[in-house]
C-alpha positions as CSV (number, residue, x, y, z in Angstrom):
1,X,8.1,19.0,-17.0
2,X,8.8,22.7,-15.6
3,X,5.4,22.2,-13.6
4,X,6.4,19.1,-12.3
5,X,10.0,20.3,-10.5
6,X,8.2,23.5,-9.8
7,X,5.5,21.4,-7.6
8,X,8.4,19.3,-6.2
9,X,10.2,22.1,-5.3
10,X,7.4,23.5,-3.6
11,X,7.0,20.0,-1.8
12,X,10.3,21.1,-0.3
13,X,9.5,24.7,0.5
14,X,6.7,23.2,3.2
15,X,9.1,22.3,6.2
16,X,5.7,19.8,7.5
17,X,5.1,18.2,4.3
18,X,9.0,17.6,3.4
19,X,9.7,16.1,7.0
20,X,6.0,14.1,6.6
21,X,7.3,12.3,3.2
22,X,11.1,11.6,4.1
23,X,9.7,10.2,7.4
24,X,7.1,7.9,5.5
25,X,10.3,6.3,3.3
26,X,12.3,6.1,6.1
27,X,9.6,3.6,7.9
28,X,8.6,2.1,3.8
29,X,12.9,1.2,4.0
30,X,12.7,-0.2,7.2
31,X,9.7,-2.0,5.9
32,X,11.3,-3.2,2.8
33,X,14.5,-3.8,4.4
34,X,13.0,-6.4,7.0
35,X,11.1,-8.3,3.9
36,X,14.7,-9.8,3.3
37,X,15.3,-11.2,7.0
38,X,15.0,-14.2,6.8
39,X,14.0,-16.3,9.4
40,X,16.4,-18.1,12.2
41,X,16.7,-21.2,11.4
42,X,16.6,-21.2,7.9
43,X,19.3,-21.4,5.0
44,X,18.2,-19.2,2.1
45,X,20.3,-20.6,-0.2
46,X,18.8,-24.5,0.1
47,X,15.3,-22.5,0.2
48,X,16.0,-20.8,-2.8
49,X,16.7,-24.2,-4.5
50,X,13.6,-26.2,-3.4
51,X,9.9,-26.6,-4.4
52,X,8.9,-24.4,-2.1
53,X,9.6,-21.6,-4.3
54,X,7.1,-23.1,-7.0
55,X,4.9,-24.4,-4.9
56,X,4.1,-20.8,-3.2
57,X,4.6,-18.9,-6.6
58,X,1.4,-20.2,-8.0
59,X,-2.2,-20.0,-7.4
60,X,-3.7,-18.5,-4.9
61,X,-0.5,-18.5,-2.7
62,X,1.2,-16.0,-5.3
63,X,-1.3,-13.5,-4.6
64,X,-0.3,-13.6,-0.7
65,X,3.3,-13.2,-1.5
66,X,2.3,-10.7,-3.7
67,X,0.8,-9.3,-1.0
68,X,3.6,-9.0,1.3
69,X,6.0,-7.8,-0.7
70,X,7.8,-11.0,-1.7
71,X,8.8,-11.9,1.9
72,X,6.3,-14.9,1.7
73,X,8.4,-17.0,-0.6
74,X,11.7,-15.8,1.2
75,X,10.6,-16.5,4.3
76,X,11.4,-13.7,6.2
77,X,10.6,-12.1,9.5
78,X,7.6,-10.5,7.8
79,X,6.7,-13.4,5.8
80,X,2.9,-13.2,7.0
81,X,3.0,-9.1,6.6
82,X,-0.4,-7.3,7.5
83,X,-2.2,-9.9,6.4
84,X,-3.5,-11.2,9.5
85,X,-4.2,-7.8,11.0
86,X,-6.3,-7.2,7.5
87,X,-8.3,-10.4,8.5
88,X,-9.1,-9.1,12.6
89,X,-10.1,-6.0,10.9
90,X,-12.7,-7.2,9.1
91,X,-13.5,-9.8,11.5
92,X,-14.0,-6.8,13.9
93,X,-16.4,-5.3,11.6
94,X,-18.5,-8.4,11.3
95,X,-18.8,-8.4,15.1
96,X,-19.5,-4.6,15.7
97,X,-22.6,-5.8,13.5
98,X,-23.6,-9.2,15.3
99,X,-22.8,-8.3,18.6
100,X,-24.3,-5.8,21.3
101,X,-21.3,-5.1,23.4
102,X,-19.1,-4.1,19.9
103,X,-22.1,-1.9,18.7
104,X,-21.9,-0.2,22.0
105,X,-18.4,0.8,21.8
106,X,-18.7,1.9,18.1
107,X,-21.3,4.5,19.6
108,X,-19.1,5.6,22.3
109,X,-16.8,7.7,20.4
110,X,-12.9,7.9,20.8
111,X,-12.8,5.3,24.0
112,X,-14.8,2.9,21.7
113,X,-12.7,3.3,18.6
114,X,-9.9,3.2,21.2
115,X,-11.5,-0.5,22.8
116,X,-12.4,-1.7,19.2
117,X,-8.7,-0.7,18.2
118,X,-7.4,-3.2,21.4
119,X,-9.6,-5.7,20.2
120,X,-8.3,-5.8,16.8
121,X,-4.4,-5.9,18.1
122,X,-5.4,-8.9,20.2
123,X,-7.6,-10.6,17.0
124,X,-4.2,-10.0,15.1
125,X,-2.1,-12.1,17.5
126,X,-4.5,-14.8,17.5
127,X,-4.9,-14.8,14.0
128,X,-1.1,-15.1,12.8
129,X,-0.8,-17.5,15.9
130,X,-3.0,-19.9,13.7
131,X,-1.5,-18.9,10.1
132,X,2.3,-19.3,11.8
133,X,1.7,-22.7,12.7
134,X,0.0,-23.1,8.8
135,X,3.2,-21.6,7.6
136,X,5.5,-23.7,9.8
137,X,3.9,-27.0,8.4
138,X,4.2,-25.6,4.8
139,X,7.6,-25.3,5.3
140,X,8.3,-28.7,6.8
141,X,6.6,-30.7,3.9
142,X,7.9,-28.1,0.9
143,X,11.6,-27.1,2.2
144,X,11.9,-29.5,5.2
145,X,16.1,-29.6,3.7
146,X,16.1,-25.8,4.1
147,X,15.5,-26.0,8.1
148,X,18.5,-26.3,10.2
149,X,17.6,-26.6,13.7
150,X,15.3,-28.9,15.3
151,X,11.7,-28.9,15.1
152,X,10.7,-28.0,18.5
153,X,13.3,-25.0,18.6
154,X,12.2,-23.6,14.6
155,X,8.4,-24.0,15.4
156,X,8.5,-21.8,18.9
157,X,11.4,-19.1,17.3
158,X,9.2,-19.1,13.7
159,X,5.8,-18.3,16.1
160,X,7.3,-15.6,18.2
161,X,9.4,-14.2,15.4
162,X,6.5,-14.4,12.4
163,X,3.8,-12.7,15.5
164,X,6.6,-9.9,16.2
165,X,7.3,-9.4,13.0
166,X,3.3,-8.7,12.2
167,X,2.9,-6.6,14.9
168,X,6.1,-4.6,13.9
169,X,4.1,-4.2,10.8
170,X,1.3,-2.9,12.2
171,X,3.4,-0.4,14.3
172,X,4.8,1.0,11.7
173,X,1.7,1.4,9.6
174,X,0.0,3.2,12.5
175,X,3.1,5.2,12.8
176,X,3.2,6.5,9.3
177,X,-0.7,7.6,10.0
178,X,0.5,9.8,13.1
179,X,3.7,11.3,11.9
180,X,3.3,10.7,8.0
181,X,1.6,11.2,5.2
182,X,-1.0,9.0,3.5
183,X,-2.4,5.7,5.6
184,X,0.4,3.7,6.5
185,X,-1.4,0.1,6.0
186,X,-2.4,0.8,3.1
187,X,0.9,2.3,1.8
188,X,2.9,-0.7,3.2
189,X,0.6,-3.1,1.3
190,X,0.6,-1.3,-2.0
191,X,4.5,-1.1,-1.6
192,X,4.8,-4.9,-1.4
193,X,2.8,-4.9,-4.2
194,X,4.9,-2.3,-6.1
195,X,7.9,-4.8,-5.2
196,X,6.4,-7.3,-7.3
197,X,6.0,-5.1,-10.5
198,X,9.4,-5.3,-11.8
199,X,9.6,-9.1,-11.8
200,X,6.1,-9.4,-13.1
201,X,7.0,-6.4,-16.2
202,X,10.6,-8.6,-16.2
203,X,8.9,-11.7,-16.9
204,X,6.3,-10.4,-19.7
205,X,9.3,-8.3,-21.7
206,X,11.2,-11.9,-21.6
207,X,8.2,-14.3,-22.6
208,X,7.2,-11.5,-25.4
209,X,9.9,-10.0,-26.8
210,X,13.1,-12.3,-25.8
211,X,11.0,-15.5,-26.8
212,X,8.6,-16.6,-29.4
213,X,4.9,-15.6,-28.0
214,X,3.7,-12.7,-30.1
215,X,7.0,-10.2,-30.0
216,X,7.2,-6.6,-29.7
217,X,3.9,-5.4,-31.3
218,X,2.0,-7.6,-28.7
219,X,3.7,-6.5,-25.8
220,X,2.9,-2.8,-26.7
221,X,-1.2,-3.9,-27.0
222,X,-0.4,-5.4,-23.5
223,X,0.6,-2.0,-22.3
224,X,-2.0,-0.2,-24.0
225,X,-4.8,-2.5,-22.5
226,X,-3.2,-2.3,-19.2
227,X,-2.9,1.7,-18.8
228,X,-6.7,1.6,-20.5
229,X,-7.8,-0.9,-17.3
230,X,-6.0,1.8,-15.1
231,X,-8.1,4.7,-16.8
232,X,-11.4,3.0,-15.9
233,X,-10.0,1.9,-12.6
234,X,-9.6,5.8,-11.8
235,X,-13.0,6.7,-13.5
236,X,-14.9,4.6,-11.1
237,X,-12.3,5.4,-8.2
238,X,-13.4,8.9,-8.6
239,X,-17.0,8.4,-10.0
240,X,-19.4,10.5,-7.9
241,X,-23.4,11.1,-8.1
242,X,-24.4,14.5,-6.0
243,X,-27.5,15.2,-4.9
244,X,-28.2,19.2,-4.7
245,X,-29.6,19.7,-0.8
246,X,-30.7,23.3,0.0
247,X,-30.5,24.6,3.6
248,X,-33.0,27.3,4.4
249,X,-32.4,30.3,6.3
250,X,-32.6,31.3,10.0
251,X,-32.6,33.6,12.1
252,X,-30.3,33.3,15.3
253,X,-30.4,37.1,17.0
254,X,-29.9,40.0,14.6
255,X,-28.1,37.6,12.5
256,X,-29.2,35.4,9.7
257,X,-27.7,32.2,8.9
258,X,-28.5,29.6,6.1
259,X,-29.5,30.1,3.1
260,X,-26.6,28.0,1.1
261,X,-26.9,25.3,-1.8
262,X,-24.8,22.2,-1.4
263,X,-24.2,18.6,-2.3
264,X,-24.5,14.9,-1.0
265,X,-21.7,13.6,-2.8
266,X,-22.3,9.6,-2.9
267,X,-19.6,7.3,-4.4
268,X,-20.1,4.9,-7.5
269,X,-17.6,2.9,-5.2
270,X,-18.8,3.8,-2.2
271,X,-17.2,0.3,-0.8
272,X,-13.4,1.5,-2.1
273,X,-11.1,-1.8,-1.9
274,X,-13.2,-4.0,1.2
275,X,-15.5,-5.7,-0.8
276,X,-12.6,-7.6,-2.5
277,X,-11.2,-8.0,0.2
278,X,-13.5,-9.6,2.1
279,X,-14.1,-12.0,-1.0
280,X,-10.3,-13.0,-1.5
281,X,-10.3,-12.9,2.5
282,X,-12.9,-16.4,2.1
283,X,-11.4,-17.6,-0.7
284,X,-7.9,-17.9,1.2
285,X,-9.5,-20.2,3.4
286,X,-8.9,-23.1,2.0
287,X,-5.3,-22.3,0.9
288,X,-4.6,-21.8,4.0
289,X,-6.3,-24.7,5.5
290,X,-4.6,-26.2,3.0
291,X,-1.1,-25.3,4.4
292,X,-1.4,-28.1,7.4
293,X,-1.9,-30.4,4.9
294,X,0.5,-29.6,1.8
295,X,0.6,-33.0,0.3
296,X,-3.2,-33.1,0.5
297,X,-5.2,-33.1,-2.6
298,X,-7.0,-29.6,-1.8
299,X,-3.9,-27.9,-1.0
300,X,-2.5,-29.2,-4.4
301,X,-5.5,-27.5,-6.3
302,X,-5.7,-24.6,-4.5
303,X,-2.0,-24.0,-4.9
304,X,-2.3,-24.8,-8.5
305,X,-2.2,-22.2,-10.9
306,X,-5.2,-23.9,-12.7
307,X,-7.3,-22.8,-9.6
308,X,-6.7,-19.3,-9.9
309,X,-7.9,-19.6,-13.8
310,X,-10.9,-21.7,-13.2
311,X,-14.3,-21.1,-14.2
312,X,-16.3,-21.5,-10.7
313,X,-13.4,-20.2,-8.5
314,X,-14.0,-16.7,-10.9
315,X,-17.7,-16.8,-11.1
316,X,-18.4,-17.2,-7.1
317,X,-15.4,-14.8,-6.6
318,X,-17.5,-12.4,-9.2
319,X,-20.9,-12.7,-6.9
320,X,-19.0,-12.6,-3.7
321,X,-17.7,-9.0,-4.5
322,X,-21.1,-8.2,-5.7
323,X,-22.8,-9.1,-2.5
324,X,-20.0,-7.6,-0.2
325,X,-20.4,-4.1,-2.6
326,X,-23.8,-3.8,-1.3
327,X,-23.3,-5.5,2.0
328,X,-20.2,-2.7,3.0
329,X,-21.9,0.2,1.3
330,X,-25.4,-0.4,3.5
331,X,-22.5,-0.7,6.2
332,X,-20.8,2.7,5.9
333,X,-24.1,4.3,4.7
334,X,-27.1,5.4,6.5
335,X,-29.8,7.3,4.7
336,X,-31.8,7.3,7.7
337,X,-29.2,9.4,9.4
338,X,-28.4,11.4,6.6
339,X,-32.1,12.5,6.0
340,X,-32.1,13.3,10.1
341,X,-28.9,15.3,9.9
342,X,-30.4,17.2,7.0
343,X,-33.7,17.8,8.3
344,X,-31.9,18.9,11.8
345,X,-29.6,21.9,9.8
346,X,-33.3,23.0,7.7
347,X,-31.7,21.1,4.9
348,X,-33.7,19.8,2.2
349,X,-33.6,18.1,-1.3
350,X,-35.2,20.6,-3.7
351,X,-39.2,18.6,-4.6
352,X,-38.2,15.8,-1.9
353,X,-40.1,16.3,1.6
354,X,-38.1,16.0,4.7
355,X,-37.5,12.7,6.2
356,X,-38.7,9.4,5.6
357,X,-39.4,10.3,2.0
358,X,-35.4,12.3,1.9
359,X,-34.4,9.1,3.3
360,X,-36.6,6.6,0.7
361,X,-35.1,9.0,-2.3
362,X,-31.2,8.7,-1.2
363,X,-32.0,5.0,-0.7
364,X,-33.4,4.6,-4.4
365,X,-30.5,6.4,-5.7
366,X,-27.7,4.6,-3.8
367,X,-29.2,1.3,-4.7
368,X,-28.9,2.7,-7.9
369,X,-25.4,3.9,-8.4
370,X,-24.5,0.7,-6.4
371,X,-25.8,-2.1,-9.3
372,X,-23.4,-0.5,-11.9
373,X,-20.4,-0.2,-8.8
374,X,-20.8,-3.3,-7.9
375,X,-20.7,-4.7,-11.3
376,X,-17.5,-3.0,-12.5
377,X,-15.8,-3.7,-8.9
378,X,-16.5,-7.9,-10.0
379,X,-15.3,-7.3,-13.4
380,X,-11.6,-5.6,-11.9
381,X,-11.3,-8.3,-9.7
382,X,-11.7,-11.2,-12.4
383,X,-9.9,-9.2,-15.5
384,X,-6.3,-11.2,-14.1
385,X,-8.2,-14.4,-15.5
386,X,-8.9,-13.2,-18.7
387,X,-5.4,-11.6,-19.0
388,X,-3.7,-14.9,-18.6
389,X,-6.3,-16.5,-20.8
390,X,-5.3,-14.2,-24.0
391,X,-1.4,-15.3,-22.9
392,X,-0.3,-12.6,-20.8
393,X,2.1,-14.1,-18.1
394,X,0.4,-14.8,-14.8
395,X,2.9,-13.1,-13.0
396,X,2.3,-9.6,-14.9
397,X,-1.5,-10.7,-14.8
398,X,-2.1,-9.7,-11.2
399,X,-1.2,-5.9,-12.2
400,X,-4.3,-6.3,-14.8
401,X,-7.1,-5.7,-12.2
402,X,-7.6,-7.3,-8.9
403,X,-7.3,-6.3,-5.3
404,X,-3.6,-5.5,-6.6
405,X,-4.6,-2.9,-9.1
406,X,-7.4,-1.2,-7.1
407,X,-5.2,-0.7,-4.3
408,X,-2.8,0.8,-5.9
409,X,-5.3,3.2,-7.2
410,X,-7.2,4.1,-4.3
411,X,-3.9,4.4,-2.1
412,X,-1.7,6.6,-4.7
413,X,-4.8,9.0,-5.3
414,X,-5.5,9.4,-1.6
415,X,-1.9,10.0,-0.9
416,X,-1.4,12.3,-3.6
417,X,-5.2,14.2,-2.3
418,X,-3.3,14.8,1.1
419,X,0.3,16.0,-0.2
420,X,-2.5,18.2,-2.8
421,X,-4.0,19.4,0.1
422,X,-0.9,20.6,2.3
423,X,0.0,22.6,-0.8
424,X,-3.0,24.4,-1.3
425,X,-3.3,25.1,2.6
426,X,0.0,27.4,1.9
427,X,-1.6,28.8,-1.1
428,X,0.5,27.2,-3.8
429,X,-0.8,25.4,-6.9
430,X,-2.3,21.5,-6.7
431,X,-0.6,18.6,-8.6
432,X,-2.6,19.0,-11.8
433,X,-2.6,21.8,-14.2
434,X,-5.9,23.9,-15.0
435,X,-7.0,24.0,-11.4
436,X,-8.6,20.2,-11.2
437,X,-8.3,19.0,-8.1
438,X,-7.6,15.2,-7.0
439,X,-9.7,13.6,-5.1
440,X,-8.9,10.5,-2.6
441,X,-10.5,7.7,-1.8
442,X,-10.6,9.0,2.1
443,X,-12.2,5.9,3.9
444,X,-12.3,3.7,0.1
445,X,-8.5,3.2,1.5
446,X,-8.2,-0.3,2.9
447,X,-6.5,0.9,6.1
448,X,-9.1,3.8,6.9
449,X,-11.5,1.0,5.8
450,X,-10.1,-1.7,8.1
């Protein structure tokens, strides 16, 4: 306990870092804040009171609201969150592989990143352009009694307002990357998934100990098993494979340089949160095709909470993370370049020749590390199923693995690496005791990912 206020109060000793955090929770409040706006045009109260509420707090649409912190089912200004600027990330990083003119600007440095960045923006209008209208229709067939002004009026002010509101999002995301500390869309995601904890932890405590479905003793097992999934979560987080590289020495002049062992440090996870993402990304696609249609009999299954639980939504959603693991981790890295950069610094792996066979070797080993990665990452994202299989309440479930519980992983360790980082910069000690050091997910964070 001492250590603990002795790091906070060193926290507040650093003028940067202190002003860094309270300016991230002022932007998080303003965040949070907005996520109970609701829209114009809409009585909460009637909203409140209609199927809408059940109808989007099941299935797949539960994991949206989730998501967004709750503002989904309150329909609020940020009802679609940064959901849709997620989905022109990663639709940006499909085309800087398919298409000429995007793998141009990916080479050209800062302008590129700077074009690719504009690109994105624009993909995110377009993109909650087509959910908004999704959303509208939902509305109209689930809580058409909640809507109190005409249809023409509530579908143009619910476009403009849901699009703002997104961008606002985004702004402030990118903001707390600039000024703040941590990566501010990943923070403002795993904040509205924080949001949802107490309700989901309020529900379980009720179902277990207030009514008659196992009592006390069960819901401590439940906790156990649930900090025990967080354990491994962090173990494969922070799992990491080195590969001892030698760099020879040189002479430059009259002085010698070189000469110095180090380490390729290459990630069990390599991927970090994307490759889930990318499978729940194409498994919303029907929900929200289904959102134009709500009486229809796909929307009905998808919005089901019998879809979420079963057996071939779970087993294609188990091979699509697999696939993406190695698909994003061939993505982000290169052996080829790795074994040129080494070979260009007289860097070598000690009974590995330089080059192609440097490159073959980091390949073998990636491939590798990757099976086992890839494996676990499937089994996180499916535990939630077998959570509410063994009776654990579906709304606690999502906090038993998922995109949910790998985000808030990856984005609390990479924070707490940075605020770790500004203290031992002014030569105080790090978070944990014993001199181990914390280490972040860096770009395993969705937002640095995205």
């Amino acid at each position: 306990m001492s250590k603990f206020l002795e790091t906070l109060r060193n926290i507040w000793k650093i003028e940067d870092l202190r002003n860094k955090i309270l300016y991230t929770l002022g932007l998080v409040l303003v965040y949070r804040i907005g996520c109970f706006v609701v829209l114009p045009g809409i009585d909460p109260e009637v909203l409140a009171s209609s199927a809408f509420q059940s109808q989007g707090g099941q299935g797949i649409l539960s994991i949206l609201n989730m998501f967004v912190g709750g503002s989904f089912l309150r329909a609020s200004v940020f009802a679609l969150g940064i959901m849709p600027y997620i989905s022109a990330s990663i639709a940006m990083q499909l085309l800087t592989l398919a298409v000429p003119y995007f793998q141009k600007l990916q080479k050209e440095g800062e302008s590129g990143r700077k074009k690719i960045s504009q690109w994105t923006r624009y993909g995110t209008i377009a993109v909650t352009l087509v959910q908004g209208l999704g959303y509208i229709a939902f509305l109209n067939q689930i809580a058409p009694n909640a809507i109190i002004l005409n249809s023409l009026m509530f579908g143009l002010s619910t476009i403009i307002v849901l699009t703002a509101g997104t961008i606002f999002t985004m702004w402030l995301g990118e903001k707390i990357t600039d000024k703040g500390i941590g990566n501010g869309i990943s923070l403002i995601i795993m904040i509205g998934i924080i949001a949802q904890l107490p309700f989901g932890l309020s529900a379980e405590f009720q179902s277990k100990i207030l009514g008659a479905s196992g009592g006390i003793i069960f819901f401590v097992i439940e906790m156990l098993l649930l900090l025990a999934v967080v354990i491994f979560t962090i173990l494969m987080v922070q799992g990491v494979r080195r590969i001892p590289v030698n760099y020879a020495k040189r002479m430059v002049g009259n002085k010698e340089f070189g000469g110095s062992r180090d380490f390729i440090p290459l990630r069990v996870n390599a991927s970090g949160v994307m490759p889930i993402i990318f499978a729940q990304a194409l498994m919303f696609i029907p929900s929200l095709a289904g959102q134009f249609f709500p009486e229809s009999a796909i929307a009905t299954e998808m919005n089901s909470g019998a879809y979420l639980t079963s057996w071939w939504y779970n087993i294609v959603m188990f091979l699509l993370v697999v696939l993406f693991t190695y698909f994003y981790t061939a993505l982000i890295i290169n052996p080829n370049e790795m074994a040129e950069n080494m070979k260009r610094n007289n860097g070598f792996i000690p009974g590995v020749k330089p080059g192609k066979k440097t490159a073959e070797f980091v390949d073998s080993i990636l491939s590798k590390i990757t099976l086992p990665g890839s494996i676990a990452l499937g089994v996180i994202a499916i535990l939630p199923v077998f959570a509410m299989a063994f009776g654990v309440n579906p709304q606690f479930a999502q906090f038993y693995g998922g995109t949910s519980l790998l985000i808030l992983v990856a984005v609390v360790l990479d924070t707490l690496q940075q605020i770790e980082s500004h203290l031992l910069m002014r030569h105080y000690d790090g978070l944990m005791e014993g001199g181990t050091r914390i280490k972040g997910r860096g770009a395993g964070a969705i937002g640095a990912s995205v």
